[in-house]
C-alpha positions as CSV (number, residue, x, y, z in Angstrom):
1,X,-8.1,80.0,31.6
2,X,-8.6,78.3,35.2
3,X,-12.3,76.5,35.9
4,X,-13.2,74.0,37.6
5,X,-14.9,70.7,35.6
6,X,-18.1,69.1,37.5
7,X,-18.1,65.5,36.2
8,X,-19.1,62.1,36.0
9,X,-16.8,60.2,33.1
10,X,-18.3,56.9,31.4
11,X,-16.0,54.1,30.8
12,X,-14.3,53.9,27.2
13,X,-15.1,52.0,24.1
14,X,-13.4,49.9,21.7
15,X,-11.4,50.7,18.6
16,X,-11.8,48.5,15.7
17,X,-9.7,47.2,12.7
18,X,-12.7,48.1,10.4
19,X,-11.7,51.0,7.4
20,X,-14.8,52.8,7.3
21,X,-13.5,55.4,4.5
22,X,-15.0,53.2,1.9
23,X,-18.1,51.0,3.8
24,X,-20.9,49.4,1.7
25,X,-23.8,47.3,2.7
26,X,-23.3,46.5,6.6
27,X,-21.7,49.7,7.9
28,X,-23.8,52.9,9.1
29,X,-21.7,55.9,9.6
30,X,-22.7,59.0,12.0
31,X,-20.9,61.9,11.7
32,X,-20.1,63.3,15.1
33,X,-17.7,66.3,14.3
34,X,-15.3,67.3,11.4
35,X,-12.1,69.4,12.1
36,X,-9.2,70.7,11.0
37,X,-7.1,67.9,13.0
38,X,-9.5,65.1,13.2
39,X,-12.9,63.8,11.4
40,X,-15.0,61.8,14.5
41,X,-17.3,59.1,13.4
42,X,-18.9,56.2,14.9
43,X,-19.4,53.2,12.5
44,X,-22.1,50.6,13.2
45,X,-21.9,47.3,11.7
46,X,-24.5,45.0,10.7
47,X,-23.8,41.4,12.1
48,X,-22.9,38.7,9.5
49,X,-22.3,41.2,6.6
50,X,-19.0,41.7,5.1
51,X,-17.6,45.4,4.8
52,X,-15.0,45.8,2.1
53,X,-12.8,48.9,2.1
54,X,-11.6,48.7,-1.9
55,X,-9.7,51.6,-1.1
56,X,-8.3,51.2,1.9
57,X,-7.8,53.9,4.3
58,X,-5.9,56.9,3.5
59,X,-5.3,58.1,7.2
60,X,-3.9,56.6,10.3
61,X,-6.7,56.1,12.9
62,X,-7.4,55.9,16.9
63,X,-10.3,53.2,16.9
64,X,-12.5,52.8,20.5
65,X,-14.8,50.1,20.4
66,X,-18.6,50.9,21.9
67,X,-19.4,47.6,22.2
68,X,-18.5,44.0,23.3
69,X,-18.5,41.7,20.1
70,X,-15.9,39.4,17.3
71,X,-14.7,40.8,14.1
72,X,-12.6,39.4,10.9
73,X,-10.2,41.7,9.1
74,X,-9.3,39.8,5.5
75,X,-6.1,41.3,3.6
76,X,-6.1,39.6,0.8
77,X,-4.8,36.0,1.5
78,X,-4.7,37.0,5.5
79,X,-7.6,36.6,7.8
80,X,-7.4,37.5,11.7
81,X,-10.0,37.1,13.9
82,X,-10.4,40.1,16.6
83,X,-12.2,39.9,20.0
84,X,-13.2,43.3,21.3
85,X,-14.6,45.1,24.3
86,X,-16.4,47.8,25.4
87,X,-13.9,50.6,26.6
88,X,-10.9,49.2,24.4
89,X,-8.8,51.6,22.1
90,X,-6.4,50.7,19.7
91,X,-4.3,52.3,17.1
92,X,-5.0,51.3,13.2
93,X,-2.2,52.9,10.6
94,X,-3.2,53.5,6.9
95,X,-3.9,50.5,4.9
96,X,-4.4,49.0,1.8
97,X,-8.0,47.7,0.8
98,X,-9.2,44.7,3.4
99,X,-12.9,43.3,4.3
100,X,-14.2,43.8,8.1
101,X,-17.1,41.6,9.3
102,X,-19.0,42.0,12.5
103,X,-18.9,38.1,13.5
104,X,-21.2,38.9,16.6
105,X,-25.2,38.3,16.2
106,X,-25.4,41.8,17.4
107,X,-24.2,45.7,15.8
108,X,-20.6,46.7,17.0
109,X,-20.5,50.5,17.3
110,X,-16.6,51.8,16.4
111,X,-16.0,54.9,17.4
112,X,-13.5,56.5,14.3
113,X,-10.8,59.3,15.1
114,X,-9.5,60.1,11.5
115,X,-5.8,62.0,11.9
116,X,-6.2,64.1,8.8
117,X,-2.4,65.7,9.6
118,X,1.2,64.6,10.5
119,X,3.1,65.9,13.8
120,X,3.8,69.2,14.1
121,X,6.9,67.9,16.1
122,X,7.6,67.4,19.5
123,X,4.5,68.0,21.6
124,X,4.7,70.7,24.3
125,X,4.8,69.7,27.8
126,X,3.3,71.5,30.9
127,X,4.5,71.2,34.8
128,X,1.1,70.5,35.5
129,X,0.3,67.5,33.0
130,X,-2.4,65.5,34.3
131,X,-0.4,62.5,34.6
132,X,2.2,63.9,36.2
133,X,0.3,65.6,39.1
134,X,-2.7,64.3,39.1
135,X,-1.6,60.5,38.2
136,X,-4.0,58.9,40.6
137,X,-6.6,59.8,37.7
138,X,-5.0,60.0,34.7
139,X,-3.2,57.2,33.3
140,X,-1.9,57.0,29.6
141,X,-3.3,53.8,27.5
142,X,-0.5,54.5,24.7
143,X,1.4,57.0,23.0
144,X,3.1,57.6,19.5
145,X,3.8,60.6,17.5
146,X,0.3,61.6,16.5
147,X,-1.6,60.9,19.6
148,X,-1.5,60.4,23.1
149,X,-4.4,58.4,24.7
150,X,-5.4,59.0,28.4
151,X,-8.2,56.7,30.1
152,X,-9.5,58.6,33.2
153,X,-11.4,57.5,36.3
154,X,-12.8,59.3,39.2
155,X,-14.7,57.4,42.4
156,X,-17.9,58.8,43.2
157,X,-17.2,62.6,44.5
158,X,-13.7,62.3,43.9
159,X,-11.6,65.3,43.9
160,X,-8.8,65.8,41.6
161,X,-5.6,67.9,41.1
162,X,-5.6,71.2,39.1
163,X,-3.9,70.1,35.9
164,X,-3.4,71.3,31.9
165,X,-4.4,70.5,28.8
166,X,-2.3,72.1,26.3
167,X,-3.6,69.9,23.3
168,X,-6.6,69.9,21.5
169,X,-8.2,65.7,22.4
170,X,-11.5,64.1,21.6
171,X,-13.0,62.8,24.5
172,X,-15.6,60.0,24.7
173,X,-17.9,59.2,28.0
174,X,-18.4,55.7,29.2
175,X,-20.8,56.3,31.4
176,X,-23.4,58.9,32.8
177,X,-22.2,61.3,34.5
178,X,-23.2,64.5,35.8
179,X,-22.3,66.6,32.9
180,X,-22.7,63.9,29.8
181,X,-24.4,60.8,28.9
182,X,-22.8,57.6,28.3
183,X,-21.2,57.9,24.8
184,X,-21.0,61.2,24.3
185,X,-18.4,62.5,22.7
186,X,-16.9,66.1,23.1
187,X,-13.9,68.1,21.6
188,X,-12.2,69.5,24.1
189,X,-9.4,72.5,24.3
190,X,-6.3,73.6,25.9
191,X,-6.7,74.8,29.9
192,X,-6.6,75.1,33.2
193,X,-9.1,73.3,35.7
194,X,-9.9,71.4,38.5
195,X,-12.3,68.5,38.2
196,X,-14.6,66.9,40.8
197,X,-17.3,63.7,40.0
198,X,-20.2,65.2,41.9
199,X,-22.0,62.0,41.2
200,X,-22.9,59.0,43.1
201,X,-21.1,56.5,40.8
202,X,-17.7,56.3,39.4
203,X,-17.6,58.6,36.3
204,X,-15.2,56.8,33.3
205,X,-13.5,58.6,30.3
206,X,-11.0,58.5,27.5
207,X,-9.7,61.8,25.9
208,X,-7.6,61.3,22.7
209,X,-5.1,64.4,22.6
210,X,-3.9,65.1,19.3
211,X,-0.3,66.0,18.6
């Protein structure tokens, strides 16, 4: 399948250590799309509210974070204090139970990739893989044997390379662009395509592939 992609990609979001399996009181979940390979969910905390998870979390996790803020995670004796950003991604493996709390006087929005399988094995690999020939805008933000994470950037009309995607990824929009809003958040499939940012303004992404 060979296309070309008209976009504008928005710049990512945060991931955050909070285990939103189990959330009571300070935590709003919104389901954005349920899978066989991943459950998406964006997680809103209240500010000043603890949110324990008595359970844990079952499932490893990609977290992006949606908005600039502080956070605690307490297991058990252990407390760690967390500084996010808007746009940063982080990997969170299952866990025992812990408490989260938003520290910010403001809601932090988490955007939650729940990995409900384990690797199939090694991951194919394509001559045209966007990093490879088309590096200028694809760069990889880390990469382990569920996931690999890509953060993408095009300059305003900015043509790219034809590349292919031969994993399924979750892809979330930092910005408006020509084709999404700013935090939307997509489930994109394997192809062939060309992309150009039509727009006036950079267009920021991150695309989560799953292995």
């Amino acid at each position: 399948m060979r296309k070309t992609l008209r976009l504008a990609i928005p710049a990512l979001a945060l991931i955050a250590t909070l285990g939103a399996q189990n959330p009571t009181g300070a935590a709003a979940i919104t389901s954005k799309f349920d899978t066989p390979q991943v459950r998406v969910y964006v997680a809103t905390l209240s500010p000043h509210t603890p949110v324990p998870s008595r359970n844990g979390h079952a499932t490893n996790r990609v977290l992006i974070y949606l908005d600039n803020g502080s956070m605690t995670r307490q297991d058990g004796d252990r407390k760690a204090e967390l500084e996010i950003h808007r746009g940063e991604v982080r990997w969170r493996p299952a866990s025992g139970a812990y408490v989260a709390e938003n520290i910010s006087d403001h809601p932090i929005r988490i955007l939650e990739i729940d990995l409900k399988g384990k690797p199939s094995g090694p991951a194919p690999v394509s001559k045209l893989d966007p990093t490879v020939v088309d590096a200028k805008h694809y760069k990889v933000e880390f990469e382990n044997e569920q996931v690999r994470v890509l953060r993408v950037h095009y300059d305003a009309h900015d043509q790219g390379v034809e590349h292919e995607h031969i994993l399924n990824r979750v892809v979330l929009y930092l910005n408006d662009q020509t084709a999404a809003k700013a935090d939307d958040v997509r489930m994109g499939g394997p192809g062939v395509h060309t992309e150009r940012n039509n727009g006036d303004q950079p267009a920021d992404r991150i695309a989560v592939e799953i292995k």
